[in-house]
C-alpha positions in Angstrom: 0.0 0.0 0.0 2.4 2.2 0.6 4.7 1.9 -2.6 1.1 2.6 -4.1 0.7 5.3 -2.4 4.3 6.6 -3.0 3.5 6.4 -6.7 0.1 8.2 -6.7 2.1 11.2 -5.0 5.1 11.2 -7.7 2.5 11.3 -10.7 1.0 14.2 -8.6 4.1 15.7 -8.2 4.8 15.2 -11.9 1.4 16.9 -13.1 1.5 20.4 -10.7 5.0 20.5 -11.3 6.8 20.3 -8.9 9.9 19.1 -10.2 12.3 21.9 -9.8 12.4 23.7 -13.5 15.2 25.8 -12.8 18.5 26.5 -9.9 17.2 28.4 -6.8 20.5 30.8 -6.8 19.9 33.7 -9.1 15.7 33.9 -8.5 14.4 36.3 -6.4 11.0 37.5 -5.6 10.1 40.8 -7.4 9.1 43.5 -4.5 8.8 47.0 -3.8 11.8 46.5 -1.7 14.1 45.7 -4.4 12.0 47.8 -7.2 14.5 50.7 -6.8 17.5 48.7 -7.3 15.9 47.7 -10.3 14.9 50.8 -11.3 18.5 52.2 -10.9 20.3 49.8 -12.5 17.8 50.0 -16.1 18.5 53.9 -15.4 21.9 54.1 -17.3 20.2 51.9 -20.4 18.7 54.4 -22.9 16.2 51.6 -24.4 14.3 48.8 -23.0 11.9 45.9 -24.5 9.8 43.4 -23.8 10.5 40.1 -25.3 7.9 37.7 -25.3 6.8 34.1 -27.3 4.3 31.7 -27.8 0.8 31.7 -29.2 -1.1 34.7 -28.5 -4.3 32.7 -28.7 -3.6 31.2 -25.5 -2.1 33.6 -23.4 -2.7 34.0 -19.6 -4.6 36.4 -18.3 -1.9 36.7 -15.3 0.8 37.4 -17.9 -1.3 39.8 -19.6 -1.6 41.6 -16.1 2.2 41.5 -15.8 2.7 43.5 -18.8 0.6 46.0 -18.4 2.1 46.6 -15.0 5.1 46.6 -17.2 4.0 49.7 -19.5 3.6 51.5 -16.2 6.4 51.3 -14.2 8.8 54.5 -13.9 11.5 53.0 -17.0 8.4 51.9 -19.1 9.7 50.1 -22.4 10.0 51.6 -25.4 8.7 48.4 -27.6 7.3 45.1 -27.4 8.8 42.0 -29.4 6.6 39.2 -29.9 8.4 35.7 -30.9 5.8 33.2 -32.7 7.0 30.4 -35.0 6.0 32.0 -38.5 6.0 35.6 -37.5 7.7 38.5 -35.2 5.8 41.5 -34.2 7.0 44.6 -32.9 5.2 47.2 -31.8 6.1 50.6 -29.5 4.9 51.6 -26.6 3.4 54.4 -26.0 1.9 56.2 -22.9 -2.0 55.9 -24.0 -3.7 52.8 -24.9 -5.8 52.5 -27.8 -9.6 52.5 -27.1 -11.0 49.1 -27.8 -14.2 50.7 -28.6 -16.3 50.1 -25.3 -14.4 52.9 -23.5 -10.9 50.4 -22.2 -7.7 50.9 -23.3 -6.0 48.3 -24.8 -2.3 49.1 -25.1 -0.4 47.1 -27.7 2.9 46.2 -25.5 -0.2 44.4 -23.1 -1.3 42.1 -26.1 0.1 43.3 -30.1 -2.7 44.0 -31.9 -4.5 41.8 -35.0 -4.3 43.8 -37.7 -0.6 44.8 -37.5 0.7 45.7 -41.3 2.8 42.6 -42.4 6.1 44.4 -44.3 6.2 43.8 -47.6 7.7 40.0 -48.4 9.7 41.9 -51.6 11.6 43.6 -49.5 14.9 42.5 -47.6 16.2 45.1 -45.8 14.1 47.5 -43.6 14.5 50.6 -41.8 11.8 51.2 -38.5 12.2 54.2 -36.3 10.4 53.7 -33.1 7.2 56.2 -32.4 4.1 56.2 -31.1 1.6 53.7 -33.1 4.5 51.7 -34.6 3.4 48.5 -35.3 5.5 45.7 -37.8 4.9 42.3 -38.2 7.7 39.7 -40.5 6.3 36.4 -42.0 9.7 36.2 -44.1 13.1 36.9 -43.5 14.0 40.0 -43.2 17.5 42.4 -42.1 16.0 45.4 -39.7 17.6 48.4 -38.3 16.2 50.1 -35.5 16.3 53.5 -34.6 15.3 54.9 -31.2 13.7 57.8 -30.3 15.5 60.7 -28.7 18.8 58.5 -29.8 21.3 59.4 -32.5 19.6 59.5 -35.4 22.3 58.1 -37.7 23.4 55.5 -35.5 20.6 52.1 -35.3 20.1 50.8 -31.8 20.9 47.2 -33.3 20.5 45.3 -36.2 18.1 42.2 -36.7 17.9 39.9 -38.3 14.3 37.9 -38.4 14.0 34.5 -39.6 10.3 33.6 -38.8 10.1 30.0 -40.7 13.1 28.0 -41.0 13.2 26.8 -44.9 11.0 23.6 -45.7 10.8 24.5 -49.0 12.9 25.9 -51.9 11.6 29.3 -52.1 12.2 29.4 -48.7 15.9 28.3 -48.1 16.4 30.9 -51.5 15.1 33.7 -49.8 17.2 32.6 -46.5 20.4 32.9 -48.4 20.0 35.4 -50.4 19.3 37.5 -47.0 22.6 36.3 -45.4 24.3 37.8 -48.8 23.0 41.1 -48.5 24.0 41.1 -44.4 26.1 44.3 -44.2 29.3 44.0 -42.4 29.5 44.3 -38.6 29.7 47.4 -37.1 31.7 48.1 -33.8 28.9 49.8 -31.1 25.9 48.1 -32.9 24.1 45.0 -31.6 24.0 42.3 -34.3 20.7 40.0 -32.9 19.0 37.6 -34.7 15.6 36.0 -34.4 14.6 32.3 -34.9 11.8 30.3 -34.4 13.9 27.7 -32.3 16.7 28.0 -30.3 20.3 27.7 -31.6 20.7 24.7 -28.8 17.9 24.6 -25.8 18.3 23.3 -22.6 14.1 21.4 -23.0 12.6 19.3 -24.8 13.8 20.4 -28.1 17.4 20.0 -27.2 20.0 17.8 -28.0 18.8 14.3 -26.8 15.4 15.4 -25.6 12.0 14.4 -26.7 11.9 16.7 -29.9 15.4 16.9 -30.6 15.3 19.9 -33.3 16.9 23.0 -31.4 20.5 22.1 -32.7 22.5 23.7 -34.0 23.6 21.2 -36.8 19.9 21.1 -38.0 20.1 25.0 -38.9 20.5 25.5 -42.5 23.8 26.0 -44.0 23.9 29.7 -44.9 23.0 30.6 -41.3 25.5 28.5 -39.7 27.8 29.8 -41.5 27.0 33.4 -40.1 26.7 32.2 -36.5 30.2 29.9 -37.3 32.0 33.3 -38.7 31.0 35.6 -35.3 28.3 38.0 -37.3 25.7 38.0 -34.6 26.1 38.9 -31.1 22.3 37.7 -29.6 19.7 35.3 -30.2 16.7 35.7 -29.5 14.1 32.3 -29.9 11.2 30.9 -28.5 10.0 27.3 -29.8 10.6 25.7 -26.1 8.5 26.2 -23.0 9.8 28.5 -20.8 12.4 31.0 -20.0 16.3 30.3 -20.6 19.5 32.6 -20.9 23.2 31.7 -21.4 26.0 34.4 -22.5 27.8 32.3 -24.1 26.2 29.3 -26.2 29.6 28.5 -28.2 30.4 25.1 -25.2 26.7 23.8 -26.3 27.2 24.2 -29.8 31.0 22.7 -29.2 29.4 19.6 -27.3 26.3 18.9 -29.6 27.9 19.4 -33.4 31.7 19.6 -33.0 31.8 23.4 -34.0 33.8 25.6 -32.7 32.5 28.9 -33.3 34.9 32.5 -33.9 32.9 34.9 -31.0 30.9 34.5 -27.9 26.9 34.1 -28.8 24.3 34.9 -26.2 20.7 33.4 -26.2 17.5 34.3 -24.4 14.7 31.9 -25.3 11.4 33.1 -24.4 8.1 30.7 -24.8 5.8 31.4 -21.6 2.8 32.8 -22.8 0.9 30.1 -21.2 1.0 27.7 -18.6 2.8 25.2 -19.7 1.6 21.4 -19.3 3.8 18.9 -17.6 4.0 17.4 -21.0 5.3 20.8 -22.7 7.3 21.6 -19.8 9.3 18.3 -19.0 10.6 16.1 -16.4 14.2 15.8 -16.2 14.1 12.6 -18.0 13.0 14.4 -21.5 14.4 17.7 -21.5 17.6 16.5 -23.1 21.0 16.7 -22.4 22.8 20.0 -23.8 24.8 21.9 -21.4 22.3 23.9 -18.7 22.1 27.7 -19.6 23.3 30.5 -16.5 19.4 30.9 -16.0 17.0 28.6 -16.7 13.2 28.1 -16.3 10.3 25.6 -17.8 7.1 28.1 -16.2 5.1 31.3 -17.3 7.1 34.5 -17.8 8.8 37.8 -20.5 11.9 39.1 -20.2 13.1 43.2 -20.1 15.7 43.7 -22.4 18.1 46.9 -21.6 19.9 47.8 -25.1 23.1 50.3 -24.7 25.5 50.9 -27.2 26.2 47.6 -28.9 25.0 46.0 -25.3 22.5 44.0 -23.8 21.0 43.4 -20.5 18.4 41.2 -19.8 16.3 40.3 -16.6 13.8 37.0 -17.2 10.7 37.3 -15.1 8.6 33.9 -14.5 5.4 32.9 -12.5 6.3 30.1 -10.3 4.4 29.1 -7.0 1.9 31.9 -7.3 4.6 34.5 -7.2 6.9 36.2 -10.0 10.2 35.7 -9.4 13.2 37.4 -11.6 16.8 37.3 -11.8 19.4 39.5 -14.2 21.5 38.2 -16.3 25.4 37.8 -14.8 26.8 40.1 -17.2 25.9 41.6 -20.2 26.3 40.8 -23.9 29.6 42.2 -24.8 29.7 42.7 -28.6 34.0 42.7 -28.5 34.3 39.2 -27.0 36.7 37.0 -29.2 37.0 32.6 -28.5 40.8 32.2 -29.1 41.2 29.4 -31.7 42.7 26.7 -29.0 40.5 26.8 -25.8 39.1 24.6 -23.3 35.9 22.4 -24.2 33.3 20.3 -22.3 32.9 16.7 -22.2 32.3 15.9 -25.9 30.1 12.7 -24.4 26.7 13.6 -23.2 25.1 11.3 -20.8 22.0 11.6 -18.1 24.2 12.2 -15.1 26.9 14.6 -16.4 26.6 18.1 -14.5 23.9 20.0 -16.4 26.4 23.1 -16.2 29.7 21.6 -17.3 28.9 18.3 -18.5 31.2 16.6 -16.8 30.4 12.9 -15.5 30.6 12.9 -11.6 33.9 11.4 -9.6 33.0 7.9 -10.0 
């Protein structure tokens, strides 16, 4: 009776999920104590987002809540990028809400409109100045500069590059390449991100080993391996997996999973939490695969704030865990400059179940 009984509280345990989805050491409540610290620190970053993914269709009321208290706080962000597998969607942020048409307010950083203008598919290269009522949504690839406002006006905040399907077709993997051909080079102060539908390698489900087994980076098509391989882009931003994950430095995982050993230092925030995930999206430990861990890691609801400074960026991932949002900052942030010397220490090349999730080393036997 009782080994019964010990198994009917494990499958509990497994469905509310109580599995621990992430380390305890960065996470840390978010509270009006700490708010100014918070505050203080985004006060020497001229531009923040929001970064969020998943299907809109489904999203949680409590997340929806979060990010309107988002718009209102005293550093409000100056847009809202929205990561869906076969678009991205950026919209600004402005002070006012439009009016829904029964007398609310329904601000676009809160949930991005329906009818945002898709960009043209002819065109490759695009140039969007943030202001009030911005709104662009990408179903094809597409190089973007941004320009902030009150910033200087002939210098982009970063550069994107969106990549909203990953090719299944021909017309697809032509349009891909011929969009990594016209990449201009890199530019020293300017943040070089690009945007997927799947992480480069994930820490779930969909990394190496797990149930899904597609967020590697050996499955990417050739002409954008190439660019990641050569050092173009500094961040990568994804959703495709449940959940919140950030690592400044990607280049070990990529080392371990496809014996690549790329020129400069990648950083990847992965963002998927617009819902509640189900055990089965989310993961036990035995199916989330076995790529290296990322510095912050989480399988629950949640956004992230990105800071952007002069070629930099800072992000903080905020999740809903135990009926309570917790956050934690990134340990550093992305440093455009960063160079891999050719000959430099790697993880174990053999994954396996019970290698540290941060090194991958196997334990002292």
């Amino acid at each position: 009776m009782r080994t019964l009984s010990s198994i009917a509280a494990f499958g509990a345990c497994l469905a509310s999920g109580c599995l621990a989805a992430h380390p305890p050491g960065p996470w840390m409540a978010s509270s009006l104590a700490n708010e100014a610290d918070h505050e203080d620190r985004a006060s020497s970053w001229p531009l923040r987002a929001l970064v969020t993914g998943g299907d809109l269709t489904e999203a949680s009321d409590v997340l929806l809540d979060a990010l309107a208290g988002e718009v209102k706080r005293p550093i409000s962000p100056a847009f809202r990028l929205h990561l869906q597998h076969g678009s991205v969607t950026l919209v600004s942020c402005g002070p006012d809400g439009e009016d829904s048409g029964g007398g609310v307010d329904v601000d676009p950083c809160v949930r991005p409109p329906a009818g945002v203008e898709e960009t043209p598919s002819e065109y490759l290269s695009e140039t969007v100045a943030l202001a009030p009522g911005v709104a662009r949504r990408w179903t094809h690839p597409a190089h973007v500069e941004l320009f902030g406002p009150n910033l200087d006006a002939s210098r982009p905040v970063a550069r994107f590059t969106m990549v909203p399907h990953l090719p299944t077709d021909a017309a697809r993997a032509s349009a891909l390449k011929r969009l990594m051909e016209s990449l201009p080079p890199r530019t020293a102060g300017i943040l070089h991100v690009l945007v997927l539908p799947q992480p480069v390698e994930s820490a779930g489900p969909t990394g190496q080993g797990g149930r899904y087994a597609s967020a590697v980076f050996h499955r990417l098509p050739a002409p954008l391996r190439a660019q990641i391989e050569g050092g173009y882009f500094d961040l990568v931003l994804a959703s495709g997996d449940a959940g919140a994950q950030w690592n400044g430095d990607i280049s070990d995982a990529i080392a371990r999973s496809s014996k690549v050993w790329i020129q400069r230092p990648l950083a990847q925030l992965v963002i998927d939490g617009m819902r509640h995930p189900s055990p089965a999206r989310r993961g036990t430990p035995w199916t989330r695969g076995t790529s290296l861990r990322p510095q912050l890691f989480s399988q629950h609801l949640g956004f992230a704030r990105v800071d952007l400074f002069d070629g930099s960026a800072a992000p903080t991932l905020v999740i809903f865990r135990g009926h309570r949002w917790l956050e934690a900052h990134a340990p550093s942030p992305v440093d455009p400059s960063g160079v891999l010397p050719a000959r430099r220490a790697v993880p174990s090349m053999a994954p396996c179940r019970d290698c540290d999730e941060a090194s991958g080393r196997r334990p002292p036997s």
